[in-house]
C-alpha positions in Angstrom: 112.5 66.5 85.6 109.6 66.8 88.1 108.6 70.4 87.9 110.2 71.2 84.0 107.3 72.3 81.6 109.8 70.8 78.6 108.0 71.2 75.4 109.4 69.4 72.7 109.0 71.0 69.4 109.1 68.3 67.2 109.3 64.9 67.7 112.3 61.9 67.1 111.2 60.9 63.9 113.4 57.7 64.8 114.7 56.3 67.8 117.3 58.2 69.3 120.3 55.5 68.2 118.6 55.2 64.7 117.8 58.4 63.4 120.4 59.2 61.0 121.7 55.9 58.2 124.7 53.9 59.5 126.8 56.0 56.2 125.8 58.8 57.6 126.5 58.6 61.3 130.5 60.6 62.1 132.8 58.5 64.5 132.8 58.8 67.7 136.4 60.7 67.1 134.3 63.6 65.6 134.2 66.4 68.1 131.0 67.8 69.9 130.1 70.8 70.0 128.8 71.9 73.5 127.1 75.9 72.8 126.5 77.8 76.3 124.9 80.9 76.2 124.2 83.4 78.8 120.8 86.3 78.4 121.7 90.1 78.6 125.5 89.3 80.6 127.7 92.1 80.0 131.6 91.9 79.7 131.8 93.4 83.0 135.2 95.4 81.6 138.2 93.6 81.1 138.1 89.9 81.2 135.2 89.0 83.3 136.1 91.0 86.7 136.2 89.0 89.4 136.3 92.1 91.8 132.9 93.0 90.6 131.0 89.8 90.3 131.6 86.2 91.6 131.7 83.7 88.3 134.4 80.8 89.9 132.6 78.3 87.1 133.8 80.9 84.4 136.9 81.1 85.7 137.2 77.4 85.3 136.5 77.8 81.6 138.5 80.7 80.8 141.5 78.4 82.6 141.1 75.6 80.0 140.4 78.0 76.5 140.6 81.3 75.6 139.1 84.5 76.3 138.5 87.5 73.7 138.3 91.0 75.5 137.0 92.2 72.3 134.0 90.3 70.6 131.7 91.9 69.1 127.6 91.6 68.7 126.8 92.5 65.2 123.5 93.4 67.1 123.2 94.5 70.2 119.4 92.7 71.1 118.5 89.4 71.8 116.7 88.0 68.5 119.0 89.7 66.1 121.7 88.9 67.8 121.6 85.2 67.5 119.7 84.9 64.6 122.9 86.8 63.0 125.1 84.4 65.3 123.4 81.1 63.7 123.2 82.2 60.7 126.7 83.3 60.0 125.3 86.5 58.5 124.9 89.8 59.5 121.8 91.5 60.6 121.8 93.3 57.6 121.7 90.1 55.6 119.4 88.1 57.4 117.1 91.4 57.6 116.5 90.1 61.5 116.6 93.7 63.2 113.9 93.2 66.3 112.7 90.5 68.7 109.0 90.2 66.7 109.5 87.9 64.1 111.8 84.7 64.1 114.7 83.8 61.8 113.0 81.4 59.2 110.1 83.9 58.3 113.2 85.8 56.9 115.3 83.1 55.5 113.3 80.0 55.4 116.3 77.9 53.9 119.2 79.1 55.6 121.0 75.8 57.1 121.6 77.2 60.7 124.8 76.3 62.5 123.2 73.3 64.5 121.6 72.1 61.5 124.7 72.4 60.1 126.1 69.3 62.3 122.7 68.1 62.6 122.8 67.2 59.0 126.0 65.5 58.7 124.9 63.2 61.3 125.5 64.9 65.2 122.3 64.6 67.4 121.3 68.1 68.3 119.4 69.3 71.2 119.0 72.9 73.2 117.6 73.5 76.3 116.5 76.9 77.1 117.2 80.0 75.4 119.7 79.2 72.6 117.2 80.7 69.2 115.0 84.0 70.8 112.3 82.5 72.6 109.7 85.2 71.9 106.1 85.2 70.4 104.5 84.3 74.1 104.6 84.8 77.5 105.2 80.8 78.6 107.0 77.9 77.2 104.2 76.8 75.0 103.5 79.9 73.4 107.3 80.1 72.6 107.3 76.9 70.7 107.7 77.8 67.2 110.8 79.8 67.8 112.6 77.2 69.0 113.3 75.7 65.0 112.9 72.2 66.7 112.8 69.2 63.3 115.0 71.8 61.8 118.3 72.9 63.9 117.4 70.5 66.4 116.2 66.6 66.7 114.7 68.0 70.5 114.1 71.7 71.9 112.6 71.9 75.2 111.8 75.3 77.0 111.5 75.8 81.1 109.4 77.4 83.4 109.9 78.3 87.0 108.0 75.7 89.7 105.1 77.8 91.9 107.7 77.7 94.9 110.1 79.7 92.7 107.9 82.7 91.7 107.9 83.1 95.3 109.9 86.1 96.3 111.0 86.4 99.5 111.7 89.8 98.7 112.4 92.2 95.9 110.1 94.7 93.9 109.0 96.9 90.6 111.6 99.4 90.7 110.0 101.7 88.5 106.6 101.7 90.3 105.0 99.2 87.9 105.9 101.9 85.0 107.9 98.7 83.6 106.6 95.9 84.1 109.9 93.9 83.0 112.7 95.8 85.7 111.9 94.2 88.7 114.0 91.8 90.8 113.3 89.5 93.2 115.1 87.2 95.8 113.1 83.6 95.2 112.5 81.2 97.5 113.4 77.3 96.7 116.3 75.6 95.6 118.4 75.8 91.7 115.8 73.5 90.3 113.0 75.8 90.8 114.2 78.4 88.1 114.3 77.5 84.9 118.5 77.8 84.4 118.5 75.1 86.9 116.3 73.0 85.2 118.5 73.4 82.0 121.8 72.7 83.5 119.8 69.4 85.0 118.6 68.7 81.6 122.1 69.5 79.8 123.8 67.1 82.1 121.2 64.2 81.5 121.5 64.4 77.8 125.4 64.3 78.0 125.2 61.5 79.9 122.1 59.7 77.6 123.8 60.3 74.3 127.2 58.6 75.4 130.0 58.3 72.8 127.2 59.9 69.7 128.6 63.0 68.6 126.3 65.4 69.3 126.2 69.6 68.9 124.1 70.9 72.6 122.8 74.3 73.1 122.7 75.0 76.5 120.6 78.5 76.7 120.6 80.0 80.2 118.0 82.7 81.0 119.9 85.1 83.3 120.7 87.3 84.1 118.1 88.6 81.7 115.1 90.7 83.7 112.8 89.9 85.7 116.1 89.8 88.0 115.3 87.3 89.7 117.4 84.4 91.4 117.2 82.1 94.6 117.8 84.2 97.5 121.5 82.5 98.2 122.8 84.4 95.5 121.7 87.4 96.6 123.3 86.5 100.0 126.8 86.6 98.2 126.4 90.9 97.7 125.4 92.2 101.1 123.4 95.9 100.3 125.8 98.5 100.0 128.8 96.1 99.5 128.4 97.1 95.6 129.5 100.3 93.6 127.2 101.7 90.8 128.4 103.6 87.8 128.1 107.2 87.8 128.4 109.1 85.2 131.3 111.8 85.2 129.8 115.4 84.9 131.7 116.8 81.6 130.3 113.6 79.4 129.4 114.3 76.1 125.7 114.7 75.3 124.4 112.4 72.7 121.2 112.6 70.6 117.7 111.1 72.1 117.7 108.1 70.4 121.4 107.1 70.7 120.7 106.2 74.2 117.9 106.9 77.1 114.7 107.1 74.8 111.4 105.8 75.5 109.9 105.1 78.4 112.9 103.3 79.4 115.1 106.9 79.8 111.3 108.4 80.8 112.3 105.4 84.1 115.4 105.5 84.5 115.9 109.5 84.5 113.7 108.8 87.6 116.2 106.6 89.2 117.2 107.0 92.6 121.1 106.1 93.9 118.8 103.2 95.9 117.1 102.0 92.3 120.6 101.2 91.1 121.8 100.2 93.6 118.7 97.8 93.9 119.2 96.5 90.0 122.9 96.1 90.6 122.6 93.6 93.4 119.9 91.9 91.5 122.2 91.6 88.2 125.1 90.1 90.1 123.1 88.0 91.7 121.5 86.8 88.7 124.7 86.3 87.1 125.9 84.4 89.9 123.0 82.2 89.7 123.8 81.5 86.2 127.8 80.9 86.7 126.3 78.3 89.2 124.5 76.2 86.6 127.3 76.3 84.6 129.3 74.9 86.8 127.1 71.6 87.1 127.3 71.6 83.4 131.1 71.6 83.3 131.1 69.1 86.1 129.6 67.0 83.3 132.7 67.3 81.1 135.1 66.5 84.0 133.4 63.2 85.0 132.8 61.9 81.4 136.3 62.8 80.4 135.0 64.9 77.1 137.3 68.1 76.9 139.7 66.4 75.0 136.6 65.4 72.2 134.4 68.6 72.9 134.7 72.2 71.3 133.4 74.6 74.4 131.8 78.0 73.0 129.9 80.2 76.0 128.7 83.4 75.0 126.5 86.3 76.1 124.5 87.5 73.6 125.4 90.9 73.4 126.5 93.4 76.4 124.3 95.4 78.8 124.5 99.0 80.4 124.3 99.1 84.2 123.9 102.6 84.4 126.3 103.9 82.2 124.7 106.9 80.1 121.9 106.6 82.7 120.4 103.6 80.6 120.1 99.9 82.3 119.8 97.5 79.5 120.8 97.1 75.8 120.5 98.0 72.1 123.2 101.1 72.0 125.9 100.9 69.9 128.0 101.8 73.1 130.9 99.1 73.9 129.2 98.2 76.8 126.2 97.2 74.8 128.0 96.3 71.5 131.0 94.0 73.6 129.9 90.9 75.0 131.1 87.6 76.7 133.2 84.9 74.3 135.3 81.9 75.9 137.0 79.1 73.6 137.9 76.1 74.7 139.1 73.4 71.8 140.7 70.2 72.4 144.6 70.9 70.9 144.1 74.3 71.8 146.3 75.8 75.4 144.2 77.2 78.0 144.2 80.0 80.5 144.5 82.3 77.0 143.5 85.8 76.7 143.1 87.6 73.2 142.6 91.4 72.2 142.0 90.4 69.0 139.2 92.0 67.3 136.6 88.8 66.7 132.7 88.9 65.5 130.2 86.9 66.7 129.7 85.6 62.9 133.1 84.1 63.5 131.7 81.5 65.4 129.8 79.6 62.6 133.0 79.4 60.6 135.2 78.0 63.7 133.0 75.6 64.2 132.5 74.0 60.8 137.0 74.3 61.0 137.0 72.2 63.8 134.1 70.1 63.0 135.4 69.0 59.3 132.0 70.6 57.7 131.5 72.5 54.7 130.2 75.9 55.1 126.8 75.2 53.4 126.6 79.8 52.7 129.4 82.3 52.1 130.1 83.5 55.4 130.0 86.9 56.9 133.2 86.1 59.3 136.1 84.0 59.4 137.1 81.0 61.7 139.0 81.9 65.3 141.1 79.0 64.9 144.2 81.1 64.4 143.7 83.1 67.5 143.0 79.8 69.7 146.5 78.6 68.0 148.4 82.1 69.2 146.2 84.8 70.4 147.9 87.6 69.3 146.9 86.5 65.4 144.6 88.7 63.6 141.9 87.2 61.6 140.3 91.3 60.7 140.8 94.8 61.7 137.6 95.6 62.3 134.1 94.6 63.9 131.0 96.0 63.0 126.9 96.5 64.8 124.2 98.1 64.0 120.8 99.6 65.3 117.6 100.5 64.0 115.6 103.3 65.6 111.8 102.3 63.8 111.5 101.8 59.5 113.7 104.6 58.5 116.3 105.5 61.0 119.6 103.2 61.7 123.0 103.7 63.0 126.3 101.5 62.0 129.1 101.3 63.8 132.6 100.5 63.5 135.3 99.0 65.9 138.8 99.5 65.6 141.8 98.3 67.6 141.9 102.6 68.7 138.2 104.0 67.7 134.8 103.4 67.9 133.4 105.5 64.9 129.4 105.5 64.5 127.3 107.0 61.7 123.4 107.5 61.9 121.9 107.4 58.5 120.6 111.0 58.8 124.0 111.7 59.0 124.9 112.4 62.9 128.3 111.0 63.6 130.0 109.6 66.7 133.9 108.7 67.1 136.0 107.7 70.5 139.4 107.4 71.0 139.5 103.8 73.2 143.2 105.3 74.0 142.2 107.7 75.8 138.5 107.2 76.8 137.3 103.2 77.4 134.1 104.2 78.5 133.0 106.5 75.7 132.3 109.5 77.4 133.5 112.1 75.0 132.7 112.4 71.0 135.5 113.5 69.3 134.8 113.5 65.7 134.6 117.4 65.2 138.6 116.9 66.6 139.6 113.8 64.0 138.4 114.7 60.4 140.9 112.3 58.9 139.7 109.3 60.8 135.9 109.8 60.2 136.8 109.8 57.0 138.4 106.6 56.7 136.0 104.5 59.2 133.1 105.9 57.3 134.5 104.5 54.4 134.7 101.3 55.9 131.3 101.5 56.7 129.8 101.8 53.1 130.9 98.1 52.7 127.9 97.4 55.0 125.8 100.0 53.1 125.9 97.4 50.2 124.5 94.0 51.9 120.8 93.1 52.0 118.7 90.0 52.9 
């Protein structure tokens, strides 16, 4: 693609049709696994409102698999998140807990999910953001995170063209205090963004690889911050056609560092209606954006004919506050940080499901080495979905778990019931919240429910006993 900077990460060490041994190579009748993820999209409450944001591609998904109201992050930022998701373990066994340091400094042998399939003999590629693309401020620089030669025969990373980092209008909201919450209407076309560069380059390696299994990762970018997306997406919320959050008056206070610490709640305490209101649109937007390039990517499906051969998995990474608590972005262990995004579709399986199920994002290494015929290389930290795509009202566990850390020393767990949320900091501060009564988490009421802290925080010690 013209204006892609694709950077592969390591290099075919055979040609494409060669690189694994004829004994090696699975039948075409072996299923491929097609991995979409979205950065920072929140389960905007519910199954994916469409009264809130437009996401028609989405919907198209969600009408051939499942959807699960409630999966669970087992951390709610970007790099532990997915390392954890890969992995099949938990954050507090892969000892991933920030977005500094990438998964194989911790756990240099760990057979990652891709790699899982990669070594039985499916070509595997990712484009974009599918492993945390940190350690550098361009494609290049991100290069080592990618785990190319290891998860992956090919990892390639995008950059927006010059004509896309021109904004035809947007701005800092914070005065420059953050550099990162900005948004920006761009000028040019799909293609000039990076997400529209890796549906492009999704779609072409579908249509290269042919009847060779193969497991994709297909890692779109937004709606993470800057939020910025081509100014036709922004022409779909008019200003003032969207409704911020606000929080109620009687909500119950909550310690610093539970939520709105840092500079961040220093910015955001500043917040005009007009900054969120500003952010909103932009998010939407961004999300739209994304739901967009999706689309061309499911396109791809329909024309090849592949959903009957092709497990579908699109997640978000973990959720993402919009103003709720006054806080606009992640790592609470509020649902709306700890809930995020998760859409099945399996060949065999009905579509147009929905599932209140309590699922784990660690479930998803287990489903797909179910469906795939593979050997889970690791004991796993979750169990596979495929009763829930089957009939989903099964239950595969009763609860889901997350956790935080606030520096070295301080850390949080929390638990997830079918009723509560219970949360315990490890200087002892507890949280609980009756989903019954109070979706949104606005009032603690563990002074009122002795009996139940007592038996979620007993469910917690189980986690009190893992380690890298």
């Amino acid at each position: 693609m013209k204006y892609a900077l694709a950077l592969f990460a390591a290099l075919l060490l055979e040609p494409l049709a060669d690189i694994h041994a004829a004994e090696r190579a699975p039948s075409p009748s072996k299923l491929n696994v097609l991995l979409i993820m979205a950065d920072d999209l929140r389960d905007f409450g519910g199954a994916f409102t469409k009264e809130v944001v437009k996401m028609p591609n989405l919907d198209r998904l969600r009408a051939r698999g499942t959807t699960f109201e409630r999966a669970y992050v087992q951390y709610p930022v970007c790099n532990p998140s997915r390392s954890s998701m890969l992995a099949g373990l938990r954050a507090e066994q892969t000892g991933i807990v920030g977005n500094d340091v990438p998964l194989r400094n911790k756990m240099p042998d760990i057979i990652t999910l891709p790699q899982l399939c990669k070594d039985a003999g499916w070509q595997s590629h990712a484009f974009g953001k599918i492993f945390h693309l940190g350690g550098g401020k361009n494609a290049e620089a991100r290069q080592g995170w990618m785990d190319a030669g290891r998860s992956w025969h090919t990892a390639q990373a995008f950059e927006a063209t010059p004509l896309g980092r021109s904004m035809i209008e947007g701005r800092n909201v914070t005065g420059g205090a953050l550099n990162w919450c900005s948004w920006g209407a761009a000028d040019g076309g799909d293609e000039d963004q990076p997400d529209g560069q890796i549906a492009a380059a999704t779609v072409e390696m579908i249509e290269k690889l042919g009847d060779a299994p193969w497991f994709i990762g297909c890692g779109f970018m937004k709606p993470h911050d800057p939020f910025i997306a081509p100014k036709k997406y922004f022409d779909l919320y008019p200003p003032g056609s969207l409704k911020t959050w606000r929080d109620p008056a009687d909500i119950t206070p909550v310690r610093k560092d539970a939520v709105g610490f840092g500079a961040y709640g220093e910015a955001f305490a500043k917040f005009t209606d007009q900054e969120w209101r500003e952010l909103f649109r932009a998010y939407c937007a961004g999300t739209s954006f994304m739901d967009a390039q999706l689309g061309r990517v499911l396109d791809a499906l329909d024309k090849h004919k592949l959903w009957d051969n092709t497990i579908v998995i699109f997640v978000g990474d973990h959720g993402y506050h919009t103003g709720e608590r006054q806080w606009w972005n992640k790592n609470t262990l509020f649902e709306r940080s700890c809930r995020a995004p998760l859409v099945i579709a399996a060949p065999g399986m009905n579509g147009a499901q929905v599932s209140r199920s309590l699922v784990e994002f660690v479930d998803l290494y287990p489903t797909i080495a179910d469906f795939c015929g593979l050997k889970m290389p690791h004991a796993a930290a979750g169990t596979s979905l495929r009763p829930v795509l089957a009939k989903p009202d099964a239950t595969v566990k009763d609860a889901a778990f997350t956790v935080v850390f606030r520096g070295p020393k301080l850390s949080a767990q929390s638990v997830r019931t079918a009723r509560w949320r219970f949360t315990r900091w490890s200087d002892g501060q507890t949280e609980l919240y009756d989903h019954e009564r109070d979706h949104e988490e606005l009032r603690n009421v563990a002074d009122q429910q002795a009996a139940v802290v007592k038996e979620l925080a007993i469910r917690l010690q189980s986690l009190s006993k893992l380690s890298p």
